[in-house]
C-alpha positions as CSV (number, residue, x, y, z in Angstrom):
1,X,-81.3,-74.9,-69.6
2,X,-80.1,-77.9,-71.2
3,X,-76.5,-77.5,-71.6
4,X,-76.6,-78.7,-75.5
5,X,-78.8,-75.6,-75.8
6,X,-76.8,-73.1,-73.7
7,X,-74.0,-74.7,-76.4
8,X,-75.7,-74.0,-79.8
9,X,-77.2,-70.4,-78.3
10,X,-73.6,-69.5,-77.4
11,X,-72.7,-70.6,-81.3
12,X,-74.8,-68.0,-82.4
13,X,-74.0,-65.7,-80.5
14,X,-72.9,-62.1,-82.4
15,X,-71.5,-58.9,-80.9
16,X,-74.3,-55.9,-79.7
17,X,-74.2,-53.3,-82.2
18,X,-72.0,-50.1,-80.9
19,X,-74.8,-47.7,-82.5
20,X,-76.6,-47.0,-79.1
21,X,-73.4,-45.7,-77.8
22,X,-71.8,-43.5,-80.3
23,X,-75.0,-41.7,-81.7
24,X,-77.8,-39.8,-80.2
25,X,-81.6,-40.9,-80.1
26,X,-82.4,-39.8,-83.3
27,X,-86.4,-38.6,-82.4
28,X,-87.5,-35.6,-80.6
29,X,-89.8,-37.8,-78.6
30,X,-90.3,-41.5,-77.9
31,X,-93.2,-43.1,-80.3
32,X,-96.6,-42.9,-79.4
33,X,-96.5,-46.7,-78.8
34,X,-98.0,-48.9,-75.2
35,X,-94.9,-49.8,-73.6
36,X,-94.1,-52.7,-72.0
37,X,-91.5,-54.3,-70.0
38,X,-90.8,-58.2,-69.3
39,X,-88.8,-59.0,-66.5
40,X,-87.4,-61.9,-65.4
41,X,-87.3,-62.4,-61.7
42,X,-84.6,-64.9,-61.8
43,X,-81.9,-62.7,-63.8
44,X,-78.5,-62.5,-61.9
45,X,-77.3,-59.9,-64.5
46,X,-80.1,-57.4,-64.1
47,X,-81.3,-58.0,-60.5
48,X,-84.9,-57.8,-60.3
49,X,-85.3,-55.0,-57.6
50,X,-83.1,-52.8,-59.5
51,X,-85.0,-53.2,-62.7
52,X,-88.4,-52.6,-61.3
53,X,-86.5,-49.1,-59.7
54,X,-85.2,-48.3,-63.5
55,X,-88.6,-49.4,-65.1
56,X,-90.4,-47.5,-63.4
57,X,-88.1,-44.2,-63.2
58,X,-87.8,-44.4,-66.9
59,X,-90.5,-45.7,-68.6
60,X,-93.1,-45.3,-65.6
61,X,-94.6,-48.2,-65.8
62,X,-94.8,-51.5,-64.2
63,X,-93.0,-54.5,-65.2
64,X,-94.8,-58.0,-66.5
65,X,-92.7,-60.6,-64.5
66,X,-91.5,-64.2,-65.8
67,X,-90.0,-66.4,-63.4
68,X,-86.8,-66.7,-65.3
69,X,-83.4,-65.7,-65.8
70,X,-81.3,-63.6,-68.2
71,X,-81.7,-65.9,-71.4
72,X,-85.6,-66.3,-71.0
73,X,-86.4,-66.6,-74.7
74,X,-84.3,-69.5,-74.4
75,X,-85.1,-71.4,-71.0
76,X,-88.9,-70.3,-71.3
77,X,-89.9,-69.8,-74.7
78,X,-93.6,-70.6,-74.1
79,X,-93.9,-69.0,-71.1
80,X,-92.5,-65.8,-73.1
81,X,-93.9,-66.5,-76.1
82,X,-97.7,-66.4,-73.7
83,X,-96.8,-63.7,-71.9
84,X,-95.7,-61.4,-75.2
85,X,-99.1,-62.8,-77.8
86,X,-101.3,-62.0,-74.2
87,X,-100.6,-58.2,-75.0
88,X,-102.8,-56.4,-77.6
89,X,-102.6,-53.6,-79.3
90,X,-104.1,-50.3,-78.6
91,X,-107.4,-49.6,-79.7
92,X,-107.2,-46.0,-81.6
C-alpha cells in the first residue's frame, strides 16, 4: 500500500467500540440471513489457516478468499468491492 495512504487511513483511524465486550448478544438467535466470510490470505494478524478453523467451527461455512492482507478495503478495494457486489441475495 502506498505509504501516503497507509498515512491518511491511520488519520482516520477511531477506537473499536467496547459494546461487544461488556454486553451480551442481545437476540435469542442469529438472523435468518446468508452468511458470508471474506478472508484475506495474506493477513499476518489473523493467519489464514486459523481463520478457516474459526469460520468454519462457528459459522460453518467456507470462507471467500482475497489474496490480501489485514487492511484489504484499503490495498484492494476493487478486488473487494467484486468479490462483495458478486454475492446476491437470497431468493425467498
Amino acid at each position: 500500500m502506498p505509504p501516503a495512504l497507509a498515512a491518511q487511513a491511520r488519520g482516520n483511524a477511531r477506537d473499536q467500540s467496547d459494546t461487544p465486550g461488556h454486553a451480551p448478544w442481545p437476540l435469542d438467535a442469529w438472523p435468518p440471513v446468508t452468511t458470508r466470510f471474506v478472508l484475506c490470505t495474506e493477513d499476518r494478524f489473523f493467519p489464514p489457516e486459523f481463520m478457516r478453523r474459526v469460520v468454519a467451527d462457528r459459522l460453518g461455512v467456507v470462507p471467500d478468499e482475497i489474496s490480501a492482507g489485514h487492511a484489504v478495503a484499503l490495498s484492494r478495494p476493487k478486488e473487494l468491492a467484486g468479490l462483495l457486489a458478486s454475492y446476491t441475495a437470497p431468493s425467498r
